[in-house]
KEKE-3310 file (N, C-alpha, C; in steps of 0.2 Angstrom, whole numbers, plus 5000, padded with zeros to 4 digits):
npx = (5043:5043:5047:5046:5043:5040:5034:5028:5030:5032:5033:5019:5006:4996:4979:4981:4984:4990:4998:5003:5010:5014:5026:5026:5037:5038:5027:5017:5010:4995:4992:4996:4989:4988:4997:4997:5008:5016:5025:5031:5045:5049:5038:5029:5027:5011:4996:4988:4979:4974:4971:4962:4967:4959:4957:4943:4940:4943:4951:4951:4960:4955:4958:4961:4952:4939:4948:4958:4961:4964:4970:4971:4982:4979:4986:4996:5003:5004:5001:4988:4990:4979:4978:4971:4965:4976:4983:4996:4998:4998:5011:5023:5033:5028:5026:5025:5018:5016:5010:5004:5000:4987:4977:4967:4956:4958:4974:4976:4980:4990:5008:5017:5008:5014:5028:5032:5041:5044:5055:5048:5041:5044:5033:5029:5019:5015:5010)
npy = (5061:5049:5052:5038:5034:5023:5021:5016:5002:4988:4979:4970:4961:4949:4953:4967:4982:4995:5008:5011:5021:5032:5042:5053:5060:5077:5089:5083:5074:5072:5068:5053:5037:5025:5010:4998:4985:4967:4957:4942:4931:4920:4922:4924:4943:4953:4960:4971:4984:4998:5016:5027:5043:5052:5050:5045:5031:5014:5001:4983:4967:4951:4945:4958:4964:4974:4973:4980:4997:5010:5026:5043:5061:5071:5086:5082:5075:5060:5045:5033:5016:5008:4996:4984:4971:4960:4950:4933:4930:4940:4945:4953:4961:4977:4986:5003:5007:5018:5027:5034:5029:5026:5014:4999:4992:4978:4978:4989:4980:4974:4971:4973:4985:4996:5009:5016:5013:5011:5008:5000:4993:4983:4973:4964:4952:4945:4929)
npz = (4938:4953:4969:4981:5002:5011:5029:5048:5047:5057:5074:5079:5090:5087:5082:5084:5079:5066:5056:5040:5033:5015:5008:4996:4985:4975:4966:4959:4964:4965:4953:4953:4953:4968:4974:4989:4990:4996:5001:5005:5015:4999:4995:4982:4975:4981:4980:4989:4992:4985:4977:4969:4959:4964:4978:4977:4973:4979:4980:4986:4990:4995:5005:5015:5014:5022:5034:5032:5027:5014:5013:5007:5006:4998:4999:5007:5001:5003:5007:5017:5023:5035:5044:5053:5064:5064:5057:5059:5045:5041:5041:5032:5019:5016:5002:4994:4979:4961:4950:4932:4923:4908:4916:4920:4930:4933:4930:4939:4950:4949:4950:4939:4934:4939:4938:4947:4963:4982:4995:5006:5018:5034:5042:5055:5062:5077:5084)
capx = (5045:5041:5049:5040:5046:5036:5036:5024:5031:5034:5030:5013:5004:4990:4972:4982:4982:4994:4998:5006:5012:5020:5027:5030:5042:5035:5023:5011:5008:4989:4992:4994:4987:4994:4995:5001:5009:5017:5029:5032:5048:5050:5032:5028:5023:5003:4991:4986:4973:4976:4968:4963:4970:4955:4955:4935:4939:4948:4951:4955:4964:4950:4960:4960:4944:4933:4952:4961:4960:4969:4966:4977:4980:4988:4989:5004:5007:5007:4994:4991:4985:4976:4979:4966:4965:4981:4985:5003:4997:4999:5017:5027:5038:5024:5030:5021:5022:5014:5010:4999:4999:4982:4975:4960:4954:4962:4977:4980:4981:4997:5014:5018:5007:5017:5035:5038:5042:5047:5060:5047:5043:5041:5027:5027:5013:5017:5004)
capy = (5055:5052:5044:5033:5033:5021:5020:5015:4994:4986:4973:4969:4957:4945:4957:4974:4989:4998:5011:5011:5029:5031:5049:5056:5069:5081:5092:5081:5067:5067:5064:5048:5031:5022:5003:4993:4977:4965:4951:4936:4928:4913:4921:4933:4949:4951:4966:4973:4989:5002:5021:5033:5049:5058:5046:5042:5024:5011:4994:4978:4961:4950:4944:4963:4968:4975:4972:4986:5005:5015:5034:5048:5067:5075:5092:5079:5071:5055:5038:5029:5010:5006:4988:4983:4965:4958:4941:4932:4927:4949:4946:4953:4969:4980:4992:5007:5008:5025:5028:5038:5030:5021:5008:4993:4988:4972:4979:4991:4976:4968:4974:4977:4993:5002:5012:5020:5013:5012:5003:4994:4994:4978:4972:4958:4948:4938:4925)
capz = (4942:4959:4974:4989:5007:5017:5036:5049:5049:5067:5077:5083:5091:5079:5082:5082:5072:5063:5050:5036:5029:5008:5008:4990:4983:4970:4967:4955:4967:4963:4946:4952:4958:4972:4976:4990:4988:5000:4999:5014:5011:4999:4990:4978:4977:4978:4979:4996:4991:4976:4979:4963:4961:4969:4982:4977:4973:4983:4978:4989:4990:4995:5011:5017:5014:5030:5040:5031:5024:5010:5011:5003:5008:4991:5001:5011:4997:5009:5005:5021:5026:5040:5045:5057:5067:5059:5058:5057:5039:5036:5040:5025:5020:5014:4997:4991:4973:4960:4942:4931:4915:4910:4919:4920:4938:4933:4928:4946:4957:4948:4951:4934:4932:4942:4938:4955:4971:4989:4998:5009:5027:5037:5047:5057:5066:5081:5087)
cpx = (5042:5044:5046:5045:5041:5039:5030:5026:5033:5032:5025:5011:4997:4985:4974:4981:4991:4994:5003:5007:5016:5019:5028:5032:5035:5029:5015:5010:4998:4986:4993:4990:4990:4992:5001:5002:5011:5021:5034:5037:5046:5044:5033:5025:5015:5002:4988:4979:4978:4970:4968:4967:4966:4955:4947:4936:4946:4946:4955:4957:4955:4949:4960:4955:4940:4941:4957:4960:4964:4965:4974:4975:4984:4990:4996:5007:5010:4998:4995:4987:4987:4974:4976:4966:4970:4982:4991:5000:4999:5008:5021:5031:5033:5027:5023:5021:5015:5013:5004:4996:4992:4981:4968:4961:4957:4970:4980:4982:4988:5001:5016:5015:5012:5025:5039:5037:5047:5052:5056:5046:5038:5037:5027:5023:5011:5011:5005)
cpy = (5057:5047:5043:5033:5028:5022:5019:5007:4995:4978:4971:4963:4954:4951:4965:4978:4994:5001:5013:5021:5028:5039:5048:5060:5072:5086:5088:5075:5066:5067:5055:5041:5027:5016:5001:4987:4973:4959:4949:4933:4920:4915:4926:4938:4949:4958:4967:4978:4993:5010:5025:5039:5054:5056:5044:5036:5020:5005:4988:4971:4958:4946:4949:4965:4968:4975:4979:4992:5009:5021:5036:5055:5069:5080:5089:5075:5064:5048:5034:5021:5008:4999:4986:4974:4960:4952:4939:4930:4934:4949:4946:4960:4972:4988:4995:5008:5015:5022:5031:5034:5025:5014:5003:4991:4983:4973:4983:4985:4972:4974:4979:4983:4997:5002:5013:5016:5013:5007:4996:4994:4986:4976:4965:4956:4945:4935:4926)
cpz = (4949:4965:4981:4995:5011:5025:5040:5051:5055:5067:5081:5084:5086:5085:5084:5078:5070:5056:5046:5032:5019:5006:4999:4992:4976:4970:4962:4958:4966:4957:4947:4955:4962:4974:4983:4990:4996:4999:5005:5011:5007:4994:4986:4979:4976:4980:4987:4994:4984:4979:4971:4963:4965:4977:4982:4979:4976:4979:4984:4989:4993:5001:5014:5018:5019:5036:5037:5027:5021:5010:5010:5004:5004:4994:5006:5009:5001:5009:5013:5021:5031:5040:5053:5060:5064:5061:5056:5049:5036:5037:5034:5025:5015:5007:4994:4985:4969:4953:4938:4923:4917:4913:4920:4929:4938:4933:4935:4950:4953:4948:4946:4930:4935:4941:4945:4962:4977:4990:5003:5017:5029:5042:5049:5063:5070:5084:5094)
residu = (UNK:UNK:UNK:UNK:UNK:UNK:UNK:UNK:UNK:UNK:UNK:UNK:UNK:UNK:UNK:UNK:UNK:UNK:UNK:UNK:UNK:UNK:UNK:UNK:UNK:UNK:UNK:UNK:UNK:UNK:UNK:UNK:UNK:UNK:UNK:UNK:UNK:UNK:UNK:UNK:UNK:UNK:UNK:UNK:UNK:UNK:UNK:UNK:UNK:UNK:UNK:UNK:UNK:UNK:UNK:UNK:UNK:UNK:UNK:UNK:UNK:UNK:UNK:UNK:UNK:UNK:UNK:UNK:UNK:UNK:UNK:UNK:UNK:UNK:UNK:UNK:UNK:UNK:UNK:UNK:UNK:UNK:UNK:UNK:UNK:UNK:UNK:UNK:UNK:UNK:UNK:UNK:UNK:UNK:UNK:UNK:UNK:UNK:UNK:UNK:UNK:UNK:UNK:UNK:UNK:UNK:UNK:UNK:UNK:UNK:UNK:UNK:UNK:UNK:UNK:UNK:UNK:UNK:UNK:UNK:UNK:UNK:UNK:UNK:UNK:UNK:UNK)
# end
């Protein structure tokens, strides 16, 4: 098992920056892959990015792409996103979520791959 701490959410103005942190416990954090989500009230959860276990391969949302960054430092057992020029449109409560069992590229960007997650940290984006 593994559990997620996020932190890093706040309050920014629309074309600021901010960084997302999702600490793990344990010692086998780079057994796995980690995805963030995100969900605005009233919507559902959607796919933000997704990182391997090596961190080689990243995957993004296709509203993110070129504006945010997943990387991962297993020696701190800690995944971070780099949220670059943000718009009130990125306003949501951003969760980290984990898991090792197999996966299809199609299959990381939904929720339902993943067992483990965060409590959640919120980001909001004032115009």
């Amino acid at each position: 098992q593994v559990q997620l701490v996020e932190s890093g959410g706040g309050l920014v103005q629309a074309g600021g920056s901010l960084r997302l942190s999702c600490a793990a416990s344990g010692r086998t954090f780079s057994s796995y892959y980690i995805g963030w989500f995100r969900q605005a009230p009233g919507k559902e959860r959607e796919f933000v990015a997704a990182i391997t276990r090596s961190g080689l391969v990243t995957y993004y949302s296709d509203s993110v792409k070129g504006r945010f960054a997943i990387s991962r430092d297993n020696a701190k057992n800690t995944v971070y996103l780099q949220m670059n020029s943000l718009t009130p449109g990125d306003t949501a409560l951003y969760y980290c979520a984990a898991d090792a069992k197999p996966y299809t590229t199609a299959t990381m960007k939904t929720p339902f791959q993943y067992d483990y997650w965060g409590q959640g940290t919120q980001v909001t984006v004032s115009s």
